[in-house]
N, C-alpha and C positions, 0 to 999 in steps of 0.2 A: 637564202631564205626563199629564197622566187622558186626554186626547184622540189623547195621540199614538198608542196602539201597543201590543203588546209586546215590542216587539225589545228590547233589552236598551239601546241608546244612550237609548229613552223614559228613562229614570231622571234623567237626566243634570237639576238644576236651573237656570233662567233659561239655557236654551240655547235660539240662535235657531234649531238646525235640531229640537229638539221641537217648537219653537211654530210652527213653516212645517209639519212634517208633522200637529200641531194643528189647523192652521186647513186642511188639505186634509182633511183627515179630515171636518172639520166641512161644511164643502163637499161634499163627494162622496157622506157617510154618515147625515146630520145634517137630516131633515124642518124642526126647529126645535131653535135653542138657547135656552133661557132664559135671562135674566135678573135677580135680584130686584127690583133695582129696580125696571124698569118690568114690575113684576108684572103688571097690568093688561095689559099691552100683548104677556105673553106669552102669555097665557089668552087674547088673541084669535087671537094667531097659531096656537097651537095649536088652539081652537075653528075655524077655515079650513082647516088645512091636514089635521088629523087628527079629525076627527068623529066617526068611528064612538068614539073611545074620550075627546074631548074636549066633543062638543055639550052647551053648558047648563052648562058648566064657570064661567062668568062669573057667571051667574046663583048657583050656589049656592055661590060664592065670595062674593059680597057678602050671602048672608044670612048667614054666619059671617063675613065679615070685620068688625066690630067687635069679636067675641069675640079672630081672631086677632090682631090687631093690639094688642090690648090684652096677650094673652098675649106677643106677642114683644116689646115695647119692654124696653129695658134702662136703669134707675135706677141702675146701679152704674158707670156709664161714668169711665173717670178718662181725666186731665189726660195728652196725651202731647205733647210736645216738638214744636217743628219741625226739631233736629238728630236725630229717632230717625225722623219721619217721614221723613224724608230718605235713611236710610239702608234705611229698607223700600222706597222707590220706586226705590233704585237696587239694591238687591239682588232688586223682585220686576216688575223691567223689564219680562222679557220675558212672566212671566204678566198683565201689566198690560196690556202691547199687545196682548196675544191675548183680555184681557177688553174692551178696545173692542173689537176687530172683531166680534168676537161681540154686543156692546149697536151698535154699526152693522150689524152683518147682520140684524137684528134691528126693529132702526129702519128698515131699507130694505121688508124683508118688509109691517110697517105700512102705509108709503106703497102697495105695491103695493094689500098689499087693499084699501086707504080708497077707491083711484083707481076702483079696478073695482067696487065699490060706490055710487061716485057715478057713473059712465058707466052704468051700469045702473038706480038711481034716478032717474034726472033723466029 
């Protein structure tokens, strides 16, 4: 819903015309989306694509990344179901498919810089 808008239909939850006008948004408007997961892999995309306000971002990520990582892990994690899981993946559908496309547009970004990295290395 954060992607889509403000029209007023944005509100609407796990609607597929949010996450269509989501993902065009992202598209159209959207240098880089991040990821968490592949933290890493967004520090580069951003480091390539936005420099002036990203260069050296990687670097001074991994001399604080053991402090952060260590700060974020969570020791309190409990036990959930696979009848509750079940019912968050069918209730959070469509922000799910909109969070692959975004860790695949993301994933494609990669390849491009890796490729033009090594066409120009080699």
């Amino acid at each position: 819903m954060q992607f889509c808008g403000q029209q007023s239909w944005c509100g609407k939850f796990n609607n597929r015309d949010v996450m269509e006008a989501a993902k065009l948004n992202v598209e159209n408007h959207y240098a880089v989306v991040g990821v968490l997961e592949m933290w890493d892999e967004t520090l580069e995309v951003l480091e390539h694509k936005l420099p002036f306000f990203f260069k050296g971002a990687r670097n001074m990520y991994n001399i604080k990344s053991q402090e952060v990582r260590r700060m974020a892990q969570n020791f309190h994690k409990g036990f959930v179901s696979n009848e509750i899981k079940e019912i968050v993946r069918r209730n959070f559908s469509r922000e799910m498919e909109f969070y692959d496309f975004c860790k695949n547009r993301l994933q494609i970004q990669v390849k491009e810089i890796q490729a033009n990295f090594s066409k120009y290395a080699g």
